[in-house]
PLY file of the C-alpha trace (Angstrom):
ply
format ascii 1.0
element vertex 423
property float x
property float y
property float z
element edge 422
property int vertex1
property int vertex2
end_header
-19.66 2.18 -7.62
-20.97 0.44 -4.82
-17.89 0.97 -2.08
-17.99 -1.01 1.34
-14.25 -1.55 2.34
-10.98 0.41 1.63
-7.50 -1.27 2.27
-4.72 1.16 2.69
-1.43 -0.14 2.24
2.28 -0.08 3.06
4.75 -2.04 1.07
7.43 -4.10 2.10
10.83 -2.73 1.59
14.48 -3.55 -0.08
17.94 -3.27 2.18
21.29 -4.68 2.37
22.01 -8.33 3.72
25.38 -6.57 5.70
22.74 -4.65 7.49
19.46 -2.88 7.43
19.34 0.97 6.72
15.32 1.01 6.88
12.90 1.11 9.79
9.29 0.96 10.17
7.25 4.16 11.40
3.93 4.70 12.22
1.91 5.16 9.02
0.73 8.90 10.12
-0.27 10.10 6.15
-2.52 6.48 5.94
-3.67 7.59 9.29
-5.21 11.03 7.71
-6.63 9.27 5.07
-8.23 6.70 7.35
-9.96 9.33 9.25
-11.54 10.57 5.81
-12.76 7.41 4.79
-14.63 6.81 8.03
-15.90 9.94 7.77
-17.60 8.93 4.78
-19.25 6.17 6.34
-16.82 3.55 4.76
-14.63 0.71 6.72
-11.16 1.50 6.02
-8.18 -1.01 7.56
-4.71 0.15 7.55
-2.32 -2.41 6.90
1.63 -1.92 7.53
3.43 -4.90 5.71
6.95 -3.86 6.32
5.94 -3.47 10.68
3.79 -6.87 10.39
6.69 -8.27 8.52
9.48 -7.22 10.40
10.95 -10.28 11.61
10.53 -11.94 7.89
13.46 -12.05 5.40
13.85 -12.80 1.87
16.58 -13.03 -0.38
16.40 -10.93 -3.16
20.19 -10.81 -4.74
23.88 -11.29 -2.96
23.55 -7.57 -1.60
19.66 -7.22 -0.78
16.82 -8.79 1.16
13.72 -7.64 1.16
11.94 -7.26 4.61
7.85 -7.71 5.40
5.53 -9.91 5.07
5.91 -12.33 2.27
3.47 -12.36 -0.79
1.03 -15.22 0.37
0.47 -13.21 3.46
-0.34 -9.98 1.71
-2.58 -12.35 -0.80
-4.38 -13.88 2.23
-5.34 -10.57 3.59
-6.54 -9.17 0.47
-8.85 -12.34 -0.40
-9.53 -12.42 3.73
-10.69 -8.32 3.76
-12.45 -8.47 0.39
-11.51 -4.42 -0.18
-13.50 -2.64 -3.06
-10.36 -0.08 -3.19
-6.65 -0.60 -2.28
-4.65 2.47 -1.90
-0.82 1.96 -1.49
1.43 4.27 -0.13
4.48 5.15 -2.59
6.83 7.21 -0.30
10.84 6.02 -1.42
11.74 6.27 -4.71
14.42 3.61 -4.24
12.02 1.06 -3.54
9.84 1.74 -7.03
10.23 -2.05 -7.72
8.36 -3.08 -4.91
5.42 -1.06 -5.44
4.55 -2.32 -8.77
5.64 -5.55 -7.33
2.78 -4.93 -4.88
-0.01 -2.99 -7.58
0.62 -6.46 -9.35
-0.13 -8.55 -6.32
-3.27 -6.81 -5.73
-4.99 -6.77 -9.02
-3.50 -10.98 -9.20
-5.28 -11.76 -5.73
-8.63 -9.47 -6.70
-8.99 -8.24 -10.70
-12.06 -6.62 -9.82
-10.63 -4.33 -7.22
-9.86 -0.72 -7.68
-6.00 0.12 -7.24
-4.94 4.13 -6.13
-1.32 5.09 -5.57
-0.26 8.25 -4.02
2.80 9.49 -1.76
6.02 11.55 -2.29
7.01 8.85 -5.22
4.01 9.02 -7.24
3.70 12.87 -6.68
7.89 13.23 -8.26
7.24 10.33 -10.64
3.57 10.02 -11.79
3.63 8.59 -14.87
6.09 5.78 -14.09
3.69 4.90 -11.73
0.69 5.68 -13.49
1.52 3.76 -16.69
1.64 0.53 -14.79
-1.39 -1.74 -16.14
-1.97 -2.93 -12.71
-2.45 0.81 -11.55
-5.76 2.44 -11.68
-5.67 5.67 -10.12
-2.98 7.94 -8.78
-3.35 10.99 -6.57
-0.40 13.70 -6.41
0.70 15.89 -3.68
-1.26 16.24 -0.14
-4.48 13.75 -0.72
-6.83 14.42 1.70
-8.90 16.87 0.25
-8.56 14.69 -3.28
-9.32 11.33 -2.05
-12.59 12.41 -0.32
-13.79 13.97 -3.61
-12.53 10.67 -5.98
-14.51 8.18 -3.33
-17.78 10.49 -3.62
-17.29 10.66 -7.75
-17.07 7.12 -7.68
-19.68 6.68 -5.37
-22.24 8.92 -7.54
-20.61 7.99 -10.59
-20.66 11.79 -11.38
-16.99 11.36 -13.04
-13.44 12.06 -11.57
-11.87 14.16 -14.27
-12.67 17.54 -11.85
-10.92 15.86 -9.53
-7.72 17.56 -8.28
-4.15 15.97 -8.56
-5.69 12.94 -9.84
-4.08 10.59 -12.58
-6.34 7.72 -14.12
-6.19 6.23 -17.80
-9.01 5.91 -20.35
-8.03 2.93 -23.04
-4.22 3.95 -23.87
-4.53 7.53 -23.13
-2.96 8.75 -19.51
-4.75 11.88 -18.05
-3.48 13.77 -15.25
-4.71 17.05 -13.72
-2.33 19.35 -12.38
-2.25 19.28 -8.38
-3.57 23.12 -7.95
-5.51 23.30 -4.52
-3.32 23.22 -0.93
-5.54 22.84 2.16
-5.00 26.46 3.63
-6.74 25.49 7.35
-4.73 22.68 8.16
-7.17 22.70 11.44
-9.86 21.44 9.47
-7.99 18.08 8.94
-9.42 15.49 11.27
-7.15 13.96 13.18
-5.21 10.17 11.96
-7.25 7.33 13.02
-4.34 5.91 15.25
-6.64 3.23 16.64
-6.66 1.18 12.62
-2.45 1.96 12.76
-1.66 -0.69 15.27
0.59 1.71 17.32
1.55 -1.10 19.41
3.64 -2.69 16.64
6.28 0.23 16.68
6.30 0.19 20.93
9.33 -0.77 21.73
11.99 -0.72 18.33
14.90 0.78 19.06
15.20 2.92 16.07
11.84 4.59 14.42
13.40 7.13 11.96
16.09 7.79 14.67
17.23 6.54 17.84
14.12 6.23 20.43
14.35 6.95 24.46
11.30 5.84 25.41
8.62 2.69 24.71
5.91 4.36 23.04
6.78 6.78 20.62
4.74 8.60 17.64
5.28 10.87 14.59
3.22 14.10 14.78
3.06 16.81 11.67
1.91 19.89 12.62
2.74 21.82 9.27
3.59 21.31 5.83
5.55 22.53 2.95
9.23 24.82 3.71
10.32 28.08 2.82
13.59 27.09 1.95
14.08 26.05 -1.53
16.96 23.36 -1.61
17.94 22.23 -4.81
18.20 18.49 -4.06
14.73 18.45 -1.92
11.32 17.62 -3.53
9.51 18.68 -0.45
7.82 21.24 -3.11
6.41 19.13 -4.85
5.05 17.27 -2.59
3.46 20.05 -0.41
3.41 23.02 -2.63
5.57 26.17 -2.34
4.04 28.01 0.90
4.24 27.25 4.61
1.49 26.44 6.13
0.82 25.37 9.95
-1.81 23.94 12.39
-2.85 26.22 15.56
-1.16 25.77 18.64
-4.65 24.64 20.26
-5.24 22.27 17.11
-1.45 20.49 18.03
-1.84 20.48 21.39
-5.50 18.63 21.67
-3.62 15.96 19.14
-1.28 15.76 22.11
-2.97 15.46 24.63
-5.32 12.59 23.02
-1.62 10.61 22.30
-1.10 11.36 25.74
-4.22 10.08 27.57
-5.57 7.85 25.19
-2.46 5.85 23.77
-0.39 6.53 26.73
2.63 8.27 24.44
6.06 9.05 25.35
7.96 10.74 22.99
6.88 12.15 19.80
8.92 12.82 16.39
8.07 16.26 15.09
7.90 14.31 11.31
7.38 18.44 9.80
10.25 19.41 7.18
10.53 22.55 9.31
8.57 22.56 12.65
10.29 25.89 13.15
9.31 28.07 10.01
7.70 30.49 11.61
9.63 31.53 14.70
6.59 33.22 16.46
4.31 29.97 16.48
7.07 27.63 17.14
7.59 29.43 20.59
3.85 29.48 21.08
3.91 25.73 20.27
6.80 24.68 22.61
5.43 27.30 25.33
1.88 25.58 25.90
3.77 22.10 25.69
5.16 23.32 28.80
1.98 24.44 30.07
0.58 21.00 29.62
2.96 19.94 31.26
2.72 16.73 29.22
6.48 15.26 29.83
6.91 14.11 26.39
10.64 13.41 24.95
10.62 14.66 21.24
13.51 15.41 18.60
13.49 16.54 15.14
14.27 13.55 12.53
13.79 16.03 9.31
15.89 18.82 11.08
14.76 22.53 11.47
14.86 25.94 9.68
18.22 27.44 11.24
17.50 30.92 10.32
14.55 31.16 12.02
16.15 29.59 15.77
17.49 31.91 18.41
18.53 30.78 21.97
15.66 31.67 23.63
13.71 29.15 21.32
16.30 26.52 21.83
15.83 26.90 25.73
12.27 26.59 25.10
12.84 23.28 22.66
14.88 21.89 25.93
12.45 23.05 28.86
9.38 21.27 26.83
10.87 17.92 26.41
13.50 17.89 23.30
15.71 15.95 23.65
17.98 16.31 20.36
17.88 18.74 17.49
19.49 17.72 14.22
20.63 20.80 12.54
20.57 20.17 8.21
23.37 22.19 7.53
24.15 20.48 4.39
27.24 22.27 3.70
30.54 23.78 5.39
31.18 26.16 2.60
28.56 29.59 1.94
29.61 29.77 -1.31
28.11 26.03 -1.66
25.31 26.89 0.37
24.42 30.53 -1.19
25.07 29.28 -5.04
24.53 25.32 -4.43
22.54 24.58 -2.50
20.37 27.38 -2.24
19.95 27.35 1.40
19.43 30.39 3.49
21.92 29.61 6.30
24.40 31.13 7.72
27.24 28.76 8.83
28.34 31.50 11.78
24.85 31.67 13.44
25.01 27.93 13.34
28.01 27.66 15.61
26.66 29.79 18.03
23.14 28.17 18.24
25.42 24.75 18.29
27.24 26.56 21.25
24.21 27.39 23.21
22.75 23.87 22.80
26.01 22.67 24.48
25.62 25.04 27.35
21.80 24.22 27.99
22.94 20.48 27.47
20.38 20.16 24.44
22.06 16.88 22.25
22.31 17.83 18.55
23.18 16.45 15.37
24.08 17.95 11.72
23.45 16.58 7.96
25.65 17.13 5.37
25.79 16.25 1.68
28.38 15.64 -0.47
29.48 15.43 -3.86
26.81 18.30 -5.52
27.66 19.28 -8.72
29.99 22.29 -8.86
30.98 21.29 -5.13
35.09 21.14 -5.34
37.18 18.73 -2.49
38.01 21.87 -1.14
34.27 22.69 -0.33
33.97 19.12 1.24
36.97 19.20 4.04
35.35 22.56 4.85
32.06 20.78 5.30
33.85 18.33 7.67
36.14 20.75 9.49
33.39 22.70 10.48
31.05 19.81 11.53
34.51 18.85 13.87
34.52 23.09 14.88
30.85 22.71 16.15
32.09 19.53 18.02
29.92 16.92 15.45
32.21 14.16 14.85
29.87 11.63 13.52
27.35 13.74 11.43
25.22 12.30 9.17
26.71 12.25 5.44
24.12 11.55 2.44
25.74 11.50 -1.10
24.03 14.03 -3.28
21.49 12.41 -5.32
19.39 13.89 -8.33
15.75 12.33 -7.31
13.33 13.03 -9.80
11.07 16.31 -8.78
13.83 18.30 -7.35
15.93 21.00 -8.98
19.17 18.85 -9.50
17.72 16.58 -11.20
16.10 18.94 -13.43
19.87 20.74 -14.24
21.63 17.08 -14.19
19.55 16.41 -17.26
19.55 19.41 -18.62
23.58 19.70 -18.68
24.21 16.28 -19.28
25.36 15.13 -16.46
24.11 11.74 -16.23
26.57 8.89 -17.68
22.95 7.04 -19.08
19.48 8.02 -19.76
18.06 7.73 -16.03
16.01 4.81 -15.94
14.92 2.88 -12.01
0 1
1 2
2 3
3 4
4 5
5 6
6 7
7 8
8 9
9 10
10 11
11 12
12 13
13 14
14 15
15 16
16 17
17 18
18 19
19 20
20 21
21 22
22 23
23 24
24 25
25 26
26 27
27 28
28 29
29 30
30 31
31 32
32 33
33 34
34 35
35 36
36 37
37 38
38 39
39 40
40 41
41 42
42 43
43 44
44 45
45 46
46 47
47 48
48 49
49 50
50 51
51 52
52 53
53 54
54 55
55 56
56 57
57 58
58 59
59 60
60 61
61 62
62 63
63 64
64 65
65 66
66 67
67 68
68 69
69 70
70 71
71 72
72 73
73 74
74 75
75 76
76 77
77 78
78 79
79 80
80 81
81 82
82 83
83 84
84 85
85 86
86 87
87 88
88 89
89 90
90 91
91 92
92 93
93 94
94 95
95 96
96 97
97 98
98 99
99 100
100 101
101 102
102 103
103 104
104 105
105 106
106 107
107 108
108 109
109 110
110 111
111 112
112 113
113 114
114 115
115 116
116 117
117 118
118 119
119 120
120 121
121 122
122 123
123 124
124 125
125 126
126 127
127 128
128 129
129 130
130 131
131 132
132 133
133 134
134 135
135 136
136 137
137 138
138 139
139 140
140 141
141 142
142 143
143 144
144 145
145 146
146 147
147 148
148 149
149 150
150 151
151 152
152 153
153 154
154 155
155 156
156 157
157 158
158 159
159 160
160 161
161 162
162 163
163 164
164 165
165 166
166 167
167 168
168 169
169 170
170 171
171 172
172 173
173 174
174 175
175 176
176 177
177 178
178 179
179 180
180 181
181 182
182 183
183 184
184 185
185 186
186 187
187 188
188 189
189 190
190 191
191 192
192 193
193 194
194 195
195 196
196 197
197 198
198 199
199 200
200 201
201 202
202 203
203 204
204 205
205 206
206 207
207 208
208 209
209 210
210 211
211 212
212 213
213 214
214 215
215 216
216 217
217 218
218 219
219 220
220 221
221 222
222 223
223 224
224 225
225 226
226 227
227 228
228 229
229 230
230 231
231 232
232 233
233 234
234 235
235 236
236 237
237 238
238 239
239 240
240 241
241 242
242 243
243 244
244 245
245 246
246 247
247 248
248 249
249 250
250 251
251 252
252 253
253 254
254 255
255 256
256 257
257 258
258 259
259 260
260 261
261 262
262 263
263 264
264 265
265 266
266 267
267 268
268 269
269 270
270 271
271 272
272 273
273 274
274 275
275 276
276 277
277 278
278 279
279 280
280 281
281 282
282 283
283 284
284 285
285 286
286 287
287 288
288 289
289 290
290 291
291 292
292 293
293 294
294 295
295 296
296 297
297 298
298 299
299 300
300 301
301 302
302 303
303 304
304 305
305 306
306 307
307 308
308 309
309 310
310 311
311 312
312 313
313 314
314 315
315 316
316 317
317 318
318 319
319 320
320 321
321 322
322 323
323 324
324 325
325 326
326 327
327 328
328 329
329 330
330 331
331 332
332 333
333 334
334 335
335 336
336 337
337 338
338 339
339 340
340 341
341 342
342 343
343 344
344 345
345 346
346 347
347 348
348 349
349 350
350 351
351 352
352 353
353 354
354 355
355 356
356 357
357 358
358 359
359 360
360 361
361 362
362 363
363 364
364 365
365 366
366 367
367 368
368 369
369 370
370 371
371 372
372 373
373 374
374 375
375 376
376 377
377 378
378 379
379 380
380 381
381 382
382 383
383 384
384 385
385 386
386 387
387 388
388 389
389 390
390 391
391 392
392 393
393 394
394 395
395 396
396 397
397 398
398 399
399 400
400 401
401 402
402 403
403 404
404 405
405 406
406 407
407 408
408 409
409 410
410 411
411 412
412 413
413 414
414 415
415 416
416 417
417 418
418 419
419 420
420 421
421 422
């Protein structure tokens, strides 16, 4: 296959007419997978429909419109670009519908294009996505490594079926190889190609997966995977079951080319646990004082409270952050040891919560509710001690059995769903 030009997408996205609970953010994991196609010697666009679209509203029901650029506009793109391949981010299993809304608008506007899928969705959920006619290819887990190996097989024609975490169908038959192979030197990842991700669309929003403090802002992940195993997370599927981080030096030349080259402010540490590893956290946080770069940072996806002491959280302060959210989850151990599965304990948080208070550090706290075997009792515990640590407006997410985690694994294995699950 003859390949000249990659489009790598972002779909629009569903929310409620009484008010939007989405926000665009900088399409960092597009970003990575722009850098590999240029490395290749192909020309790659990146194109964020819901951030081009922002100000555009449709109605899609009484309770939902759907926010991004409209259909036509996606169309004329498409037909404008002329892409060989399309790839399109899956990331939010509540907005399924819209992907294969978009899969279909592809292959409508060009049949003879070549349709991939990948992201957290498709990595939970391949086959629903994978078993849609319009989809060609998917690609589970982290894709870097797979994606450069698919665009050389189809390049040489050589085959794909070696290739790893990669779904494709042959007639009525689905095949999909396991995803086996993590990148272990994160290092080796070339930076995203922030110059095709329009940066200058985000400048400026008030809320980019949080509140923002300053005009240009930008998501930076400087490792992948946990060590905790939480029952209702799916962050193991999606990056495997072992820690794994980028040297300090690696993170901080990323920085500093934000900071000269794109003139950024304040960066979202977009890791599911920046703070894993104590010893290189410290390191990290240390030499961004060093730098002396001035960024304002926080911690959207939270941090890893077990492995936090206050001389850490003084260094989190001195080097720019400017609020840590603490994903406490619970207010009961017995939810949290036998639940949950989370390796926290609730009296280490209050003091770390009371330290941030006396170095000034703003912090926030998750919580989620309604877990199966989780009694009222548990709850009011959860929010009397959010109220003890002095959070009175944490953030509350109702327990909810996404395919690819744990729960929903034991919700269908005891029954617990009313109906056969079904998007």
């Amino acid at each position: 296959m003859n390949i000249k030009k990659i489009l790598l997408l972002t779909a629009p996205a569903y929310t409620f007419k009484s008010g939007r609970d989405i926000n665009p953010l900088p399409p960092v994991g597009l970003g990575y997978l722009a850098s590999v196609v240029e490395k290749m010697g192909i020309e790659v666009r990146i194109l964020d429909t819901l951030a081009h679209g922002w100000n555009r509203e449709e109605e899609v029901n009484e309770l939902l419109i759907r926010v991004g650029l409209r259909d036509k506009d996606i169309s004329d793109y498409i037909s404008e670009y002329g892409p060989d391949i399309v790839g399109i981010n899956c990331q939010f299993s509540r907005q399924n519908g819209l992907y294969h809304h978009l899969l279909a608008l592809v292959k409508k506007t060009k049949p003879d294009c070549v349709t991939i899928a990948g992201g957290a969705h498709v990595t939970a959920c391949p086959h629903e996505i994978l078993n849609d006619p319009s989809c060609d290819f998917i690609i589970t887990g982290e894709a870097e490594e797979s994606f450069r190996e698919f665009l050389s097989a189809m390049q040489s024609g050589t085959g794909i079926s070696s290739v790893d975490g990669l779904g494709w169908k042959s007639g009525t038959t689905v095949h999909l190889n396991e995803k086996k192979n993590w990148i272990t030197n994160l290092d080796s990842i070339a930076f995203p190609a922030y110059r095709l991700m329009h940066l200058d669309l985000y400048f400026g929003l008030p809320v980019s997966h949080g509140l923002r403090h300053r005009k240009k802002f930008c998501p930076i992940i400087t490792s992948r995977g946990c060590p905790a195993k939480c029952t209702f997370c799916t962050a193991l599927k999606v990056w495997g079951n072992k820690f794994r981080f980028r040297s300090t030096q690696n993170v901080l030349e990323e920085m500093r080319l934000l900071r000269t080259q794109y003139g950024i402010e304040e960066l979202m540490f977009e890791d599911d646990n920046v703070t894993a590893n104590p010893v290189r956290a410290k390191e990290l946080f240390t030499g961004m004082i060093n730098e002396k770069f001035d960024f304002l940072w926080d911690t959207p996806n939270g941090v890893g409270v077990w492995s936090i002491d206050n001389e850490m959280l003084g260094l989190m302060k001195k080097a720019g952050c400017v609020r840590l959210n603490f994903p406490v989850e619970s207010g009961s151990q017995q939810v949290l040891k036998n639940i949950i599965k989370k390796p926290i304990d609730l009296q280490k948080v209050k003091s770390l919560i009371a330290h941030c208070r006396k170095i000034k550090l703003d912090y926030g706290m998750f919580l989620v509710m309604g877990m199966p075997g989780e009694k009222l009792a548990d709850m009011r515990k959860s929010f009397k001690f959010a109220a003890d640590c002095g959070c009175f407006f944490p953030h509350i997410s109702v327990a909810t059995p996404y395919p690819g985690s744990e729960l929903f694994e034991n919700c269908v294995e005891k029954n617990y769903f009313s109906r056969p699950f079904t998007f």
